[in-house]
ModelCIF file with pLDDT and N, C-alpha, C, O atoms, coordinates in Angstrom:
data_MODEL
#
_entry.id   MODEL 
#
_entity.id                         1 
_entity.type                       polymer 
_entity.pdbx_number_of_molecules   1 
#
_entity_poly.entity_id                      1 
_entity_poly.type                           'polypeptide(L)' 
_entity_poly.nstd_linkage                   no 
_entity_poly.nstd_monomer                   no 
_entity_poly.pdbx_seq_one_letter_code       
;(UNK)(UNK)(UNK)(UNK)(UNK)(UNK)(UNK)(UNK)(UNK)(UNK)(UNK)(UNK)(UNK)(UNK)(UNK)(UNK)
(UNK)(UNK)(UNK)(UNK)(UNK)(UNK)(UNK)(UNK)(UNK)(UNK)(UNK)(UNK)(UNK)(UNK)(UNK)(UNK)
(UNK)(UNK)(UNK)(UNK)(UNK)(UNK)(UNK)(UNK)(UNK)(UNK)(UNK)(UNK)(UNK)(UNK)(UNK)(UNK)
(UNK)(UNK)(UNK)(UNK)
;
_entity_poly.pdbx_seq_one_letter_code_can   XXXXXXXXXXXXXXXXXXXXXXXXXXXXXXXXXXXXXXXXXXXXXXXXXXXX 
_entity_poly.pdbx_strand_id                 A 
#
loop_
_entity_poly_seq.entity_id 
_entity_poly_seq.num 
_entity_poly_seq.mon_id 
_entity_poly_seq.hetero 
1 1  UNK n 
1 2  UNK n 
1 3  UNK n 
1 4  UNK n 
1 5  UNK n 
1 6  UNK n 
1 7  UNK n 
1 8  UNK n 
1 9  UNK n 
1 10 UNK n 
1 11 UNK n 
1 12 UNK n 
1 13 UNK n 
1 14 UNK n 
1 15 UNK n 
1 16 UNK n 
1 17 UNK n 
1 18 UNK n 
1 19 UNK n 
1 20 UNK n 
1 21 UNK n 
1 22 UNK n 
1 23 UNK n 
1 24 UNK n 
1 25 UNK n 
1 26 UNK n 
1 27 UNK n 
1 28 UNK n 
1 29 UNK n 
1 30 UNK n 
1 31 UNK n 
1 32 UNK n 
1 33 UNK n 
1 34 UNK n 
1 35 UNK n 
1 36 UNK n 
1 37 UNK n 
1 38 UNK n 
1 39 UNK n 
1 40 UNK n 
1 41 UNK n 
1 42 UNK n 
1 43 UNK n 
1 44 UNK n 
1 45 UNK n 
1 46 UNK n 
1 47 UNK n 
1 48 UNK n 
1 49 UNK n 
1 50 UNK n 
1 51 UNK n 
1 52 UNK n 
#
_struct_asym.id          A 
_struct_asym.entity_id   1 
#
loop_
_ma_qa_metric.id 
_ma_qa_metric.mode 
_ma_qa_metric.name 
_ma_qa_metric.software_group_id 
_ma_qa_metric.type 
1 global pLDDT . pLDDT 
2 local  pLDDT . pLDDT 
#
_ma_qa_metric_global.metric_id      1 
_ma_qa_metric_global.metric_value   92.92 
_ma_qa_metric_global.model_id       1 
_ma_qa_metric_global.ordinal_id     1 
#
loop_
_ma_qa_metric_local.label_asym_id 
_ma_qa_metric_local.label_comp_id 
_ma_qa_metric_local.label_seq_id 
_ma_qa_metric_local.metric_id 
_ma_qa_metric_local.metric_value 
_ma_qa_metric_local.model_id 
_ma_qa_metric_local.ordinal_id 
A UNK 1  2 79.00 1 1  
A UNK 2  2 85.00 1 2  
A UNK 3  2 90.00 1 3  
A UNK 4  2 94.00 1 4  
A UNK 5  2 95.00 1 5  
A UNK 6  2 96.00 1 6  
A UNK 7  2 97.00 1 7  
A UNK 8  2 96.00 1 8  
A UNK 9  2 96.00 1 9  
A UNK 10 2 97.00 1 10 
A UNK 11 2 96.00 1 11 
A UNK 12 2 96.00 1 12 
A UNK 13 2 96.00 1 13 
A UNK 14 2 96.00 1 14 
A UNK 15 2 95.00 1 15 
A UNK 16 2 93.00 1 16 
A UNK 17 2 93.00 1 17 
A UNK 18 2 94.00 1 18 
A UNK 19 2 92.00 1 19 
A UNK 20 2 90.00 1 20 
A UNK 21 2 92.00 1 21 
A UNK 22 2 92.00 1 22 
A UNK 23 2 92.00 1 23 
A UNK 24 2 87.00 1 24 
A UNK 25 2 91.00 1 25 
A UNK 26 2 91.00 1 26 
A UNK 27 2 94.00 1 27 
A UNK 28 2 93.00 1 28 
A UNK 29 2 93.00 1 29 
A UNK 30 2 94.00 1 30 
A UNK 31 2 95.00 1 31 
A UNK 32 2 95.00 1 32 
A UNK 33 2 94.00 1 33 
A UNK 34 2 96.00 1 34 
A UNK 35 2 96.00 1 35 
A UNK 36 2 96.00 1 36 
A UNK 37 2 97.00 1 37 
A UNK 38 2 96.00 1 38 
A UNK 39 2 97.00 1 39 
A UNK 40 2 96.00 1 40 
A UNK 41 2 97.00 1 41 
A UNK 42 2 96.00 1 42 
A UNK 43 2 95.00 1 43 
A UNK 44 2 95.00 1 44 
A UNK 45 2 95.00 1 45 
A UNK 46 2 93.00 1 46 
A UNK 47 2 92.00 1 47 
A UNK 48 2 94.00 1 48 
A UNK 49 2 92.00 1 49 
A UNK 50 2 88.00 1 50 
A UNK 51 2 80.00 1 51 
A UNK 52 2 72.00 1 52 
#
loop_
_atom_site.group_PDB 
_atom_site.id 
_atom_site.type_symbol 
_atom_site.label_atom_id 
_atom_site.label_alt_id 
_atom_site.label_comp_id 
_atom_site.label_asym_id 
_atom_site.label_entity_id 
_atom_site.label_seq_id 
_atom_site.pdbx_PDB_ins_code 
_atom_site.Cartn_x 
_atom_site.Cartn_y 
_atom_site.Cartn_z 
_atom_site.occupancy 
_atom_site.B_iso_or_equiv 
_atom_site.pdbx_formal_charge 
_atom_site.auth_seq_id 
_atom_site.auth_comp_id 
_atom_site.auth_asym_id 
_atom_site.auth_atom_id 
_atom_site.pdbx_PDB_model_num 
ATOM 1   N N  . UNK A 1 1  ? 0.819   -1.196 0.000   1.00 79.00 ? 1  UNK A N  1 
ATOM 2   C CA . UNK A 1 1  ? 0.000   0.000  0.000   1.00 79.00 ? 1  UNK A CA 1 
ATOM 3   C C  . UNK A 1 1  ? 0.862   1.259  0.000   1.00 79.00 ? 1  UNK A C  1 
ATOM 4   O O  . UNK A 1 1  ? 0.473   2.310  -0.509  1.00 79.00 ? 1  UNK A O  1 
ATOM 5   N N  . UNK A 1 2  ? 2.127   1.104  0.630   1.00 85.00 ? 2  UNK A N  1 
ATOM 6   C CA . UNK A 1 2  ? 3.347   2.103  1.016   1.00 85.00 ? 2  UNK A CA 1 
ATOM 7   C C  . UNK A 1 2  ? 3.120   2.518  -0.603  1.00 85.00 ? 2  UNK A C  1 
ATOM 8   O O  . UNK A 1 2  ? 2.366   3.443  -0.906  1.00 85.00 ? 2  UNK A O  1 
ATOM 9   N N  . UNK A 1 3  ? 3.702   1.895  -1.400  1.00 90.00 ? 3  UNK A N  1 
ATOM 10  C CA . UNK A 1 3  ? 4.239   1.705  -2.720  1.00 90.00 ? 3  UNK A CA 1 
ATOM 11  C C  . UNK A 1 3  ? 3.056   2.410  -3.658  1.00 90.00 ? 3  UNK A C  1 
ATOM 12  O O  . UNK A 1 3  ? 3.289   2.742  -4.820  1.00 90.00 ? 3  UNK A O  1 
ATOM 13  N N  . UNK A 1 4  ? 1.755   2.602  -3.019  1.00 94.00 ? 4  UNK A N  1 
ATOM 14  C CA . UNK A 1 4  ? 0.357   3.516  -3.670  1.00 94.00 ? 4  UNK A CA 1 
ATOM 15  C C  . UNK A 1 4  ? 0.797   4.794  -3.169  1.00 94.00 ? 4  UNK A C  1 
ATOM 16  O O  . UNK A 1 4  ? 1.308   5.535  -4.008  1.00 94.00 ? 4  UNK A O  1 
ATOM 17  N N  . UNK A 1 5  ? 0.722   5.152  -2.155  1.00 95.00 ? 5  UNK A N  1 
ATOM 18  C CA . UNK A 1 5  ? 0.807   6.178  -0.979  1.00 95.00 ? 5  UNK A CA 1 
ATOM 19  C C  . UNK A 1 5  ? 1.719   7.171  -1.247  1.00 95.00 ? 5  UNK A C  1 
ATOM 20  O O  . UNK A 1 5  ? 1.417   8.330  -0.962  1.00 95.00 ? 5  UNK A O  1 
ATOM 21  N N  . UNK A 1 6  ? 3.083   6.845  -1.885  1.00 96.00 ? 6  UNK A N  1 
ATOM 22  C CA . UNK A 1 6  ? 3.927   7.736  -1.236  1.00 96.00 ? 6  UNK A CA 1 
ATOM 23  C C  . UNK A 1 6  ? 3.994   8.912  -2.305  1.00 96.00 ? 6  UNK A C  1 
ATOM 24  O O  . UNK A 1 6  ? 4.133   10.129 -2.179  1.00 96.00 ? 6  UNK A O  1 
ATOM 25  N N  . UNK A 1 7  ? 3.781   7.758  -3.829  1.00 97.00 ? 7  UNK A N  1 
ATOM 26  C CA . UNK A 1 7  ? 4.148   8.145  -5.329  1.00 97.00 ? 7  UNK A CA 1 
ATOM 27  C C  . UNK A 1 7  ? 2.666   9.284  -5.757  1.00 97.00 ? 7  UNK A C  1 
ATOM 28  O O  . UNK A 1 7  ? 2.863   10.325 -6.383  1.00 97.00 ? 7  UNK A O  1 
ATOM 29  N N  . UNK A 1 8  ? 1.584   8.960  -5.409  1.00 96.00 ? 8  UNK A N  1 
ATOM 30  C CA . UNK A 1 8  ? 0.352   9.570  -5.300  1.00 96.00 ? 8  UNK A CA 1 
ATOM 31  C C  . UNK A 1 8  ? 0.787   10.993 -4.139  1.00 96.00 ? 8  UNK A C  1 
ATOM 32  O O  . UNK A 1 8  ? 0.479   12.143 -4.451  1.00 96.00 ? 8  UNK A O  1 
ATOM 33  N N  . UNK A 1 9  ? 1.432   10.714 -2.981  1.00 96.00 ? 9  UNK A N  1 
ATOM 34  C CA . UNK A 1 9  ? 1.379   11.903 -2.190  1.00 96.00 ? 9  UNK A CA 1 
ATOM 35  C C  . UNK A 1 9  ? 2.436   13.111 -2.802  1.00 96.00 ? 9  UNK A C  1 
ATOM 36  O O  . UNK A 1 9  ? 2.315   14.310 -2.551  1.00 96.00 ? 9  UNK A O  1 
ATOM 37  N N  . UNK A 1 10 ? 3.603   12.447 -3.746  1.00 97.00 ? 10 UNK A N  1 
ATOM 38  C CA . UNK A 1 10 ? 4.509   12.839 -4.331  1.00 97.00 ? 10 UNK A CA 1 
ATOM 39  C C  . UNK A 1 10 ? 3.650   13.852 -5.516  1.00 97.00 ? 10 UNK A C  1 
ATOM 40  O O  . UNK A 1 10 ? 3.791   15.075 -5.510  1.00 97.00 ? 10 UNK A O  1 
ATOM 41  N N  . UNK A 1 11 ? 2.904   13.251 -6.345  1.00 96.00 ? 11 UNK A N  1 
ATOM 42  C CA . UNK A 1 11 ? 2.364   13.660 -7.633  1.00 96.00 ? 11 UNK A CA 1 
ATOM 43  C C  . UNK A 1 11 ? 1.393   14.838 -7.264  1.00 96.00 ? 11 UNK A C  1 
ATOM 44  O O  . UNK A 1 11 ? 1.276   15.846 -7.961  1.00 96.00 ? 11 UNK A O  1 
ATOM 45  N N  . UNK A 1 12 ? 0.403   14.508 -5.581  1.00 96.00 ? 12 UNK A N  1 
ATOM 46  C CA . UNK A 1 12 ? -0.622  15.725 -5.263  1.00 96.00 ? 12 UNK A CA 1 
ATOM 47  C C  . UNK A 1 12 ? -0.172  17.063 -5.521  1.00 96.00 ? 12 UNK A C  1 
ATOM 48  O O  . UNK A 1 12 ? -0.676  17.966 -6.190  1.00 96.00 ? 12 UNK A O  1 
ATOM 49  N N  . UNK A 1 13 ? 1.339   16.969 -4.560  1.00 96.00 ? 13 UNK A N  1 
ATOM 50  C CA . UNK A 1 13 ? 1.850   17.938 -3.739  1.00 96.00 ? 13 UNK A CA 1 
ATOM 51  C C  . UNK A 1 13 ? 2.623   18.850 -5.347  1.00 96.00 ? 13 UNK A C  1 
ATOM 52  O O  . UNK A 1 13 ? 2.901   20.048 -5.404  1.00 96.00 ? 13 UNK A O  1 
ATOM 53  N N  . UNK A 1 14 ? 2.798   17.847 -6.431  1.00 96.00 ? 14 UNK A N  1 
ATOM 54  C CA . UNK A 1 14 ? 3.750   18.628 -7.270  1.00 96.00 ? 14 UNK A CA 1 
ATOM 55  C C  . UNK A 1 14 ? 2.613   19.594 -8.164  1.00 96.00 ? 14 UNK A C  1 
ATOM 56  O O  . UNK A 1 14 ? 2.790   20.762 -8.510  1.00 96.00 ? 14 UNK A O  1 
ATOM 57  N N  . UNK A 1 15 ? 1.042   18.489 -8.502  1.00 95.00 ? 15 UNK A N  1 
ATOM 58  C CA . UNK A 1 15 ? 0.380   19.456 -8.917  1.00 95.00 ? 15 UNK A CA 1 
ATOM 59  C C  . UNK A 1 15 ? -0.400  20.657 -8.493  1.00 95.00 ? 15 UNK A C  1 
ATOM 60  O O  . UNK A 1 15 ? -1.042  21.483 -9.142  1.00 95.00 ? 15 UNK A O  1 
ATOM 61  N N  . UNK A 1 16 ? -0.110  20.491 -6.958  1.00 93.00 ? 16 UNK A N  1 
ATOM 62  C CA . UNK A 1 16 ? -0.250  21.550 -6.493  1.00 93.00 ? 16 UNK A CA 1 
ATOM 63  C C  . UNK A 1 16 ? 0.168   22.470 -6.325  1.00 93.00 ? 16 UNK A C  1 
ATOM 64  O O  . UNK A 1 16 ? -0.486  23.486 -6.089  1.00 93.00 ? 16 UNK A O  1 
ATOM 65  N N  . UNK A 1 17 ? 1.617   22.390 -6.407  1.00 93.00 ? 17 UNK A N  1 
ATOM 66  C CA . UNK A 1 17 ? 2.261   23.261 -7.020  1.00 93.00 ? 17 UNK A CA 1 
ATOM 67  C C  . UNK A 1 17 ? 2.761   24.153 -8.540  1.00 93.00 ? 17 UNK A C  1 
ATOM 68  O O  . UNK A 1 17 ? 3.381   25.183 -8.807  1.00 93.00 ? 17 UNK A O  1 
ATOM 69  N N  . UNK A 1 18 ? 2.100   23.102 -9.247  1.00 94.00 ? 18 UNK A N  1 
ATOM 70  C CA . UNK A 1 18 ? 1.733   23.354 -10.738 1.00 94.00 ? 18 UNK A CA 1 
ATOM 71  C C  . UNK A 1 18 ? 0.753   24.034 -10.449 1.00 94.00 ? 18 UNK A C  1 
ATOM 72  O O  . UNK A 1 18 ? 0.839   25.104 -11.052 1.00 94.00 ? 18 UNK A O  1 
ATOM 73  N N  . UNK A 1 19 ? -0.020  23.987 -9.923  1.00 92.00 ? 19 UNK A N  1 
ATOM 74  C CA . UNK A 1 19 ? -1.662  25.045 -10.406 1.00 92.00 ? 19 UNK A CA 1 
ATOM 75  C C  . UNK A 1 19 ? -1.221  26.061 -9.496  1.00 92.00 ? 19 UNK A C  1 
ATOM 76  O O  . UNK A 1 19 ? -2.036  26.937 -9.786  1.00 92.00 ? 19 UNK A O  1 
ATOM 77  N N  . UNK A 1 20 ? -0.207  26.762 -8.231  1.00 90.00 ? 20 UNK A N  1 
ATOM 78  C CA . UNK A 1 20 ? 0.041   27.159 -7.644  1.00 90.00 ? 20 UNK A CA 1 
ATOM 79  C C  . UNK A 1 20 ? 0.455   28.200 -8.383  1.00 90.00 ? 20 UNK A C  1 
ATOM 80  O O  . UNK A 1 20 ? 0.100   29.331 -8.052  1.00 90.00 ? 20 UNK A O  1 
ATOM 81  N N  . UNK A 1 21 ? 1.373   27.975 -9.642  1.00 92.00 ? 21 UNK A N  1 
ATOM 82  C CA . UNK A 1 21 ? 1.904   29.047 -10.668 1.00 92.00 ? 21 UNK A CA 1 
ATOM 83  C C  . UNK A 1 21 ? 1.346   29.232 -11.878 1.00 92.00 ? 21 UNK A C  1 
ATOM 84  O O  . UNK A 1 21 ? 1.807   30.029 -12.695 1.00 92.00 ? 21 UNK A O  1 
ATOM 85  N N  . UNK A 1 22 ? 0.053   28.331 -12.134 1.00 92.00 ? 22 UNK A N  1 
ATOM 86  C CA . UNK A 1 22 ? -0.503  28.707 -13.214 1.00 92.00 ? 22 UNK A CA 1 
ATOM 87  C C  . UNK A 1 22 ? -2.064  29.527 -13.005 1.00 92.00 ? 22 UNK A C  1 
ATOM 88  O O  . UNK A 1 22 ? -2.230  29.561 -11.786 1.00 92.00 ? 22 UNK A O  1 
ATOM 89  N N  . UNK A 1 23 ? -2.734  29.900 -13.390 1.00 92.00 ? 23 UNK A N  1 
ATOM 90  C CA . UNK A 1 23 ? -3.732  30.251 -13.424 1.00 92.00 ? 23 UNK A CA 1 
ATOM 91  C C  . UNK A 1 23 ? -5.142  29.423 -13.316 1.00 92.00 ? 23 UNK A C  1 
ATOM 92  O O  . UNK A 1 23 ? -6.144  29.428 -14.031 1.00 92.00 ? 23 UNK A O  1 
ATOM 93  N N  . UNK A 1 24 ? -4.802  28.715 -12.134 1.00 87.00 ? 24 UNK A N  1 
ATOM 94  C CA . UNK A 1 24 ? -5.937  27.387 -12.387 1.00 87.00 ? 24 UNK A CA 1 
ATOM 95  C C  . UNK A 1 24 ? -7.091  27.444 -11.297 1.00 87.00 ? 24 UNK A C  1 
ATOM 96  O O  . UNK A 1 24 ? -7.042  27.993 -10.196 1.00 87.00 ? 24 UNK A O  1 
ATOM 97  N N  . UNK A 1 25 ? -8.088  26.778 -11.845 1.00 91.00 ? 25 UNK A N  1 
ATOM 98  C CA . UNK A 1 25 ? -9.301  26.692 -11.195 1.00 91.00 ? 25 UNK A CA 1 
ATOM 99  C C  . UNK A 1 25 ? -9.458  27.093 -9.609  1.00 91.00 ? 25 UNK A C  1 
ATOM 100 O O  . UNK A 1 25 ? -8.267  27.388 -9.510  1.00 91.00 ? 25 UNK A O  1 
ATOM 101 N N  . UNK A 1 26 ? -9.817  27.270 -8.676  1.00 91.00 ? 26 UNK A N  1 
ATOM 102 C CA . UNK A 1 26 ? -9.995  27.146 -7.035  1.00 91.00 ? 26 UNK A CA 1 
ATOM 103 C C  . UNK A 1 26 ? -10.076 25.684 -7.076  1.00 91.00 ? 26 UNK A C  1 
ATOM 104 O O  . UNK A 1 26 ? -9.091  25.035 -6.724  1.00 91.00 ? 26 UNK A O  1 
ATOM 105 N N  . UNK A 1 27 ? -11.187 25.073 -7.485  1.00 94.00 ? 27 UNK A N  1 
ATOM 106 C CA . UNK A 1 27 ? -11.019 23.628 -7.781  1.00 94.00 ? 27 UNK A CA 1 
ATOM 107 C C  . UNK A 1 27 ? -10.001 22.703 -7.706  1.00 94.00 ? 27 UNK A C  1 
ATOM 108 O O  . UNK A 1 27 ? -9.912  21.723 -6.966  1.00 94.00 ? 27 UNK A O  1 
ATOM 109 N N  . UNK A 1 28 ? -9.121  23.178 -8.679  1.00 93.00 ? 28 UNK A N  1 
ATOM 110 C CA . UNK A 1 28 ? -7.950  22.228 -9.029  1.00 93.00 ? 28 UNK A CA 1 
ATOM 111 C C  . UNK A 1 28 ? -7.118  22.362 -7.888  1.00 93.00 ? 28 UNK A C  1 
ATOM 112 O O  . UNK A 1 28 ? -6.590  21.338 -7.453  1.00 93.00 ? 28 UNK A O  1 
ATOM 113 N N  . UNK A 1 29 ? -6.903  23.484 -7.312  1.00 93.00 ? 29 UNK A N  1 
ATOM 114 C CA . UNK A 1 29 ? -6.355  23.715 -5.716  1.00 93.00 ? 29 UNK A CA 1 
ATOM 115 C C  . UNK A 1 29 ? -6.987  22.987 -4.572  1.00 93.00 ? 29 UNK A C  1 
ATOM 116 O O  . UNK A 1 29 ? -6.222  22.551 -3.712  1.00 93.00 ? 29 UNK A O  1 
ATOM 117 N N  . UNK A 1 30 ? -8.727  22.726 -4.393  1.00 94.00 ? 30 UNK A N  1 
ATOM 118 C CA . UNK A 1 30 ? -9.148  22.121 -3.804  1.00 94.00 ? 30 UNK A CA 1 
ATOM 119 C C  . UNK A 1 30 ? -8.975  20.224 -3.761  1.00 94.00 ? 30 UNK A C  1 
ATOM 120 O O  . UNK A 1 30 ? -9.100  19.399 -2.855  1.00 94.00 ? 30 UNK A O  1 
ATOM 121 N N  . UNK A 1 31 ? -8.634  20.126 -5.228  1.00 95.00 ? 31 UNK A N  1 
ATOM 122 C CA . UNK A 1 31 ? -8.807  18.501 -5.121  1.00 95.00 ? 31 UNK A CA 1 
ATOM 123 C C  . UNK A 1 31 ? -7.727  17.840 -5.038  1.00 95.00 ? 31 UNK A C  1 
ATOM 124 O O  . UNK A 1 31 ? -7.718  16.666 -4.667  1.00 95.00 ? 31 UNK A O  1 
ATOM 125 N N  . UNK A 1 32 ? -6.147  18.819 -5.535  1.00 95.00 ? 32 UNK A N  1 
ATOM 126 C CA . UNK A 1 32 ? -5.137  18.592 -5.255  1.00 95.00 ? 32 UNK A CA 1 
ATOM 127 C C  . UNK A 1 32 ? -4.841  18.428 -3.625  1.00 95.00 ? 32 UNK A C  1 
ATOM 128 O O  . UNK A 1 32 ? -4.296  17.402 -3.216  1.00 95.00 ? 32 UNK A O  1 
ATOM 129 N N  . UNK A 1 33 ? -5.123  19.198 -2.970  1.00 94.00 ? 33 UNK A N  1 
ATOM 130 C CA . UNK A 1 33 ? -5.206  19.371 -1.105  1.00 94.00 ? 33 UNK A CA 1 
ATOM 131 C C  . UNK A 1 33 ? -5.821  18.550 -0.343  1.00 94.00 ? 33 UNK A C  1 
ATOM 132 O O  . UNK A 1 33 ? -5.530  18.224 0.808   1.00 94.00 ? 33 UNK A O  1 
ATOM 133 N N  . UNK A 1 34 ? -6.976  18.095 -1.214  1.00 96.00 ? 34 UNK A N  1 
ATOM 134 C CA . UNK A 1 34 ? -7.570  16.878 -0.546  1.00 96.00 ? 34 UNK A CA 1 
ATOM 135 C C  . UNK A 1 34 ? -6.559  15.780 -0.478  1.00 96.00 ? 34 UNK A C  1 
ATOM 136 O O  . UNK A 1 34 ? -6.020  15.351 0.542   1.00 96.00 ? 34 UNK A O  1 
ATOM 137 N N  . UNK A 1 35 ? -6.284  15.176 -2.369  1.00 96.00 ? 35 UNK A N  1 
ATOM 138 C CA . UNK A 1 35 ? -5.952  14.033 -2.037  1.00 96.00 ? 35 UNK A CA 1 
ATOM 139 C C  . UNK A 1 35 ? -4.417  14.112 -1.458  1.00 96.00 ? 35 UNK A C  1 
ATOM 140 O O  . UNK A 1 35 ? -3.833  13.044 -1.278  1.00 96.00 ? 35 UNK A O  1 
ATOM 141 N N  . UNK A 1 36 ? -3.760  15.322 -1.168  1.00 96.00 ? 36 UNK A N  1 
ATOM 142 C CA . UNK A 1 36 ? -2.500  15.227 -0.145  1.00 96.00 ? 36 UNK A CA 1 
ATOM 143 C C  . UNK A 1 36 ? -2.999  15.086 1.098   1.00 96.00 ? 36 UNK A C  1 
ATOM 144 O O  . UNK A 1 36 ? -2.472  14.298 1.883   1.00 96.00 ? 36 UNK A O  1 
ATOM 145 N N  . UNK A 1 37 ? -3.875  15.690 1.371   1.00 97.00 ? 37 UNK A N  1 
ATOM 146 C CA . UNK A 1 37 ? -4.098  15.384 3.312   1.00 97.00 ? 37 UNK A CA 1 
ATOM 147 C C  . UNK A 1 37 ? -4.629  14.434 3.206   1.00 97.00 ? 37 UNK A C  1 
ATOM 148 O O  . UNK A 1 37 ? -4.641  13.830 4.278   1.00 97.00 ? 37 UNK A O  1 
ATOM 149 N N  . UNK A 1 38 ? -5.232  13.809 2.247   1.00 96.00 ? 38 UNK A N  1 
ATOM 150 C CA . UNK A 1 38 ? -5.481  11.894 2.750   1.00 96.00 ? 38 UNK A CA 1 
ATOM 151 C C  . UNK A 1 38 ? -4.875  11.194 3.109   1.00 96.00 ? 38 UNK A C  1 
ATOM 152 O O  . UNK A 1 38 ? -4.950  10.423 4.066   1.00 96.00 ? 38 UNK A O  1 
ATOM 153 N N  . UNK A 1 39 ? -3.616  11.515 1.786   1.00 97.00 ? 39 UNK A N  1 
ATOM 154 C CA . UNK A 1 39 ? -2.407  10.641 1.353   1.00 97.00 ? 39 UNK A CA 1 
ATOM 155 C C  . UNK A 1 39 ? -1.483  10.581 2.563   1.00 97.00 ? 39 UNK A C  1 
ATOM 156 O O  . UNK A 1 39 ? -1.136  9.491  3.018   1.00 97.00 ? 39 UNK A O  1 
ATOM 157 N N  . UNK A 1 40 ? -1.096  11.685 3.069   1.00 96.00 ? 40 UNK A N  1 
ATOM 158 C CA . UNK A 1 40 ? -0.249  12.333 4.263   1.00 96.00 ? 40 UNK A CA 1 
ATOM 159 C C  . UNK A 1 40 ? -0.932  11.474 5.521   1.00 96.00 ? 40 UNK A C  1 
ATOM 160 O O  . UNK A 1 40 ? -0.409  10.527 6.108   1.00 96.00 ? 40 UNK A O  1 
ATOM 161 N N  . UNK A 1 41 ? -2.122  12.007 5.753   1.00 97.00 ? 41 UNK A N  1 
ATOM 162 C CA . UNK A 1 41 ? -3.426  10.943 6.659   1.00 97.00 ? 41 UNK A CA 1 
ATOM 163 C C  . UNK A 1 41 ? -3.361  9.580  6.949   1.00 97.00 ? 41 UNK A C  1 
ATOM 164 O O  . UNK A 1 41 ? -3.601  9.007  8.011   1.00 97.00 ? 41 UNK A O  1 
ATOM 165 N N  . UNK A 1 42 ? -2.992  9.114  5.822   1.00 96.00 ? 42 UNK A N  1 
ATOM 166 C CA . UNK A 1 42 ? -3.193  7.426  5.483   1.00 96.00 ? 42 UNK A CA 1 
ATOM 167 C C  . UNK A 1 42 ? -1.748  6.695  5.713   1.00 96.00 ? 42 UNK A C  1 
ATOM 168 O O  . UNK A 1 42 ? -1.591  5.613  6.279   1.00 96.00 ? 42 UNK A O  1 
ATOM 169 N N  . UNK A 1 43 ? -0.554  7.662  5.056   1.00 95.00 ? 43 UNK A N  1 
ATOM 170 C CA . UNK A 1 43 ? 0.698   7.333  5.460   1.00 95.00 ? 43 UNK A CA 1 
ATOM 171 C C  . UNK A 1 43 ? 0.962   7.058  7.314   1.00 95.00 ? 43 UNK A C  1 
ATOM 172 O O  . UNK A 1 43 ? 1.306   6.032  7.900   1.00 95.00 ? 43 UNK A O  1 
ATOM 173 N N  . UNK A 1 44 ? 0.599   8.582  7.906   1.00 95.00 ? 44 UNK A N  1 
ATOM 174 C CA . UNK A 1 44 ? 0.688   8.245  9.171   1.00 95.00 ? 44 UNK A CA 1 
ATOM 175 C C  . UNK A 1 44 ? -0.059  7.031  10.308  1.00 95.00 ? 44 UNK A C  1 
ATOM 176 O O  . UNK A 1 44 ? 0.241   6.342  11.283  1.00 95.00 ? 44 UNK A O  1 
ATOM 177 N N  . UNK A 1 45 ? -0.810  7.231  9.720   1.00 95.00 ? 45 UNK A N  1 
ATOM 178 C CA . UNK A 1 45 ? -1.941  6.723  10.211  1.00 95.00 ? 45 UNK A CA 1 
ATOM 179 C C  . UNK A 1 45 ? -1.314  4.894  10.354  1.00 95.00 ? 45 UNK A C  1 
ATOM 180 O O  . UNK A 1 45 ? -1.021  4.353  11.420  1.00 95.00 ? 45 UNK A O  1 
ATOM 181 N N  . UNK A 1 46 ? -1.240  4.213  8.903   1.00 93.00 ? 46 UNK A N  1 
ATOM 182 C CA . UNK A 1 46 ? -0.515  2.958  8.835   1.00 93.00 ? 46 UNK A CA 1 
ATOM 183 C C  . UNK A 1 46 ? 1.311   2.996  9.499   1.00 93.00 ? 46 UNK A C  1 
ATOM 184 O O  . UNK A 1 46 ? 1.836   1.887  9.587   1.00 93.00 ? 46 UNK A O  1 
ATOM 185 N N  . UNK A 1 47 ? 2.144   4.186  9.911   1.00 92.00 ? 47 UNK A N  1 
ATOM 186 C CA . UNK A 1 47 ? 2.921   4.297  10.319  1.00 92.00 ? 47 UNK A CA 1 
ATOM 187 C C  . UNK A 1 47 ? 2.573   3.893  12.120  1.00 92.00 ? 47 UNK A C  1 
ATOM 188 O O  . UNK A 1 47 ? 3.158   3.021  12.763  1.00 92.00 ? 47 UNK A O  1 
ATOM 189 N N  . UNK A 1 48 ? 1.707   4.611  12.522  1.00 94.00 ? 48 UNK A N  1 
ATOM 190 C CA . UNK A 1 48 ? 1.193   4.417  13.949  1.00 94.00 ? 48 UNK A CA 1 
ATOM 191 C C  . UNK A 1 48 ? 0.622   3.391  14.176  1.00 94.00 ? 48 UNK A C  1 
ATOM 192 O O  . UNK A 1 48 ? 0.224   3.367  15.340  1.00 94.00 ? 48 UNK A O  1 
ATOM 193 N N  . UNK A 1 49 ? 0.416   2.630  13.690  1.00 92.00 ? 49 UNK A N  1 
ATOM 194 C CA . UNK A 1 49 ? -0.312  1.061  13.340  1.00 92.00 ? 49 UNK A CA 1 
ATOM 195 C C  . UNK A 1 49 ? 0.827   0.351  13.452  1.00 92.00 ? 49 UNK A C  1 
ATOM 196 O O  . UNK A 1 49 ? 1.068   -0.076 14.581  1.00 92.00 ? 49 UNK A O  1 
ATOM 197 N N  . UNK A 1 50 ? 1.771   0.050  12.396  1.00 88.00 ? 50 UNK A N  1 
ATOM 198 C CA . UNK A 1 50 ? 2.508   -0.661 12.649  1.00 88.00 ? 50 UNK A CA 1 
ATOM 199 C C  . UNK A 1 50 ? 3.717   -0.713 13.361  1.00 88.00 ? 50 UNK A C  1 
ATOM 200 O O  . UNK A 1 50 ? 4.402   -1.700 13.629  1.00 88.00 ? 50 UNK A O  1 
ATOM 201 N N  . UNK A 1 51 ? 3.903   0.532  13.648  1.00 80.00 ? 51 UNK A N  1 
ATOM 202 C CA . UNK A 1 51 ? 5.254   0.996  14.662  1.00 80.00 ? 51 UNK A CA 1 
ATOM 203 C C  . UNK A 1 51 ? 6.131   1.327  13.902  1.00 80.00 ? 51 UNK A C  1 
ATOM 204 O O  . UNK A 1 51 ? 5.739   1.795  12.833  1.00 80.00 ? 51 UNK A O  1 
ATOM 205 N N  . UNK A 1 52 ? 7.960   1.206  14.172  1.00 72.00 ? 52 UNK A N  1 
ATOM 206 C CA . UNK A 1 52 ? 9.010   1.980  14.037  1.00 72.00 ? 52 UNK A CA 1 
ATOM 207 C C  . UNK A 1 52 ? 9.203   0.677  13.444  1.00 72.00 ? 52 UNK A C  1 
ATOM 208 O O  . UNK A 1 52 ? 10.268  0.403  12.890  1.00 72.00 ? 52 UNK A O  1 
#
């Protein structure tokens, strides 16, 4: 699941920074932010689950 998680949290954060310098929707800012605080969410979350 690591191996879904990290590459997806990688890709949110870059197009969010892509629409950050382009002229893009509120939208595209909104759905980018979501799926990083999931992604970010879901990472920790299975980190605290399984320990160190």
């Amino acid at each position: 699941m690591n191996l879904l998680l990290w590459p997806l949290l990688v890709l949110s954060v870059l197009g969010n920074a892509v629409a950050s310098f382009t002229p893009a929707d509120t939208a595209v800012h909104l759905a980018f932010g979501t799926v990083t605080a999931l992604t970010a969410t879901a990472l920790v979350v299975r980190r605290v689950r399984t320990g160190p």
